[in-house]
N, C-alpha and C positions, 0 to 999 in steps of 0.2 A: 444705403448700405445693404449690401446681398448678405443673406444665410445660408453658411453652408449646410447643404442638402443631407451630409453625411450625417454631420454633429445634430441637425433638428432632429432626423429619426432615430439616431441615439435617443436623443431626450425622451421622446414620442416611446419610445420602447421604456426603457427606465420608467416613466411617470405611469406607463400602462402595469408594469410588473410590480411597481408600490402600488397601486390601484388593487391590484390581484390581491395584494398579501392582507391587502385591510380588511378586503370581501371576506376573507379567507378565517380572518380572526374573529369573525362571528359564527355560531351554529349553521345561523340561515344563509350564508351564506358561502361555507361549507357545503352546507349538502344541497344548494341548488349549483353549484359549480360541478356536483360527482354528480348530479341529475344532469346535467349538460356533458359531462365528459360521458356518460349514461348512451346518451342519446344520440352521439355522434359516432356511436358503436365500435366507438372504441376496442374493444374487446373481442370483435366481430371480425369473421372473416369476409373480406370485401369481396373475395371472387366471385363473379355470378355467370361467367362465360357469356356477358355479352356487356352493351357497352356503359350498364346499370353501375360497374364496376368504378367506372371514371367518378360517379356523384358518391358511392362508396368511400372512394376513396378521399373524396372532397371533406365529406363529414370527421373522417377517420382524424383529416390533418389539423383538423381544429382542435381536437380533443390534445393529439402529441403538442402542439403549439401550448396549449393553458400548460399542461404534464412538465413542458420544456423550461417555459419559464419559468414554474416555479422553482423547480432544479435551479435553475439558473444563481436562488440567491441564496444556495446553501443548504447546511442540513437543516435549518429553521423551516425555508420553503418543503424540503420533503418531510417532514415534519407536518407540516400543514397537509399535507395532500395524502399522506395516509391515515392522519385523524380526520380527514374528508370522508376517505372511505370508508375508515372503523363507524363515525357518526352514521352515514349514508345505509350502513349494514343494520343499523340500531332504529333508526326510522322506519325503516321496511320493516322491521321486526315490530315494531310496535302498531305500525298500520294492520300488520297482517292478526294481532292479536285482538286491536281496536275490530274490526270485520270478523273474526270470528264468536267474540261475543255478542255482537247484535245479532248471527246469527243465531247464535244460540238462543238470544231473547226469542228472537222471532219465531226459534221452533216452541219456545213454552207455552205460547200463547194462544 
């Protein structure tokens, strides 16, 4: 008996986009999902006038791709993706306060 091709990568999609939303329901991984969407510079403009552009643009489509599906399952998913970022804002803030008292210690000393 064959599988249709169409109906597997439905599934294959579906089972990836429940997989997304579970990650998504914890802290950690929340904010390693906005570290990864982070880092695929998203946010970034790709142009670079030459052909650095094309792997720009590569990184860029993964970050829309996570963004996309989560969209995809409603306001629940965007939901999820802006308490990614509100959390993701909130760690950087706390790193950045963690490093500034040690420095501080370290000037006392």
């Amino acid at each position: 008996m064959e599988v249709n091709i169409k109906d597997f990568n439905d599934s294959i999609k579906i089972k990836a986009i429940n997989n997304l939303v579970s990650v998504m329901g914890t802290l950690q991984g929340r904010l390693f999902v906005q570290w990864l969407i982070k880092q695929c510079g998203q946010e970034n403009t790709s142009f670079t006038g030459n052909t650095e552009i094309y792997f720009n643009e590569g990184r860029r489509s993964i970050a829309l791709i996570i963004e996309e599906n989560l969209r995809e399952t409603g306001l629940d998913g965007l939901n999820l993706l802006h308490q990614s970022e509100k959390d993701y804002i909130q760690h950087k803030q706390e790193i950045r306060r963690e490093l500034e008292e040690k420095d501080k210690d370290k000037r006392r000393q």
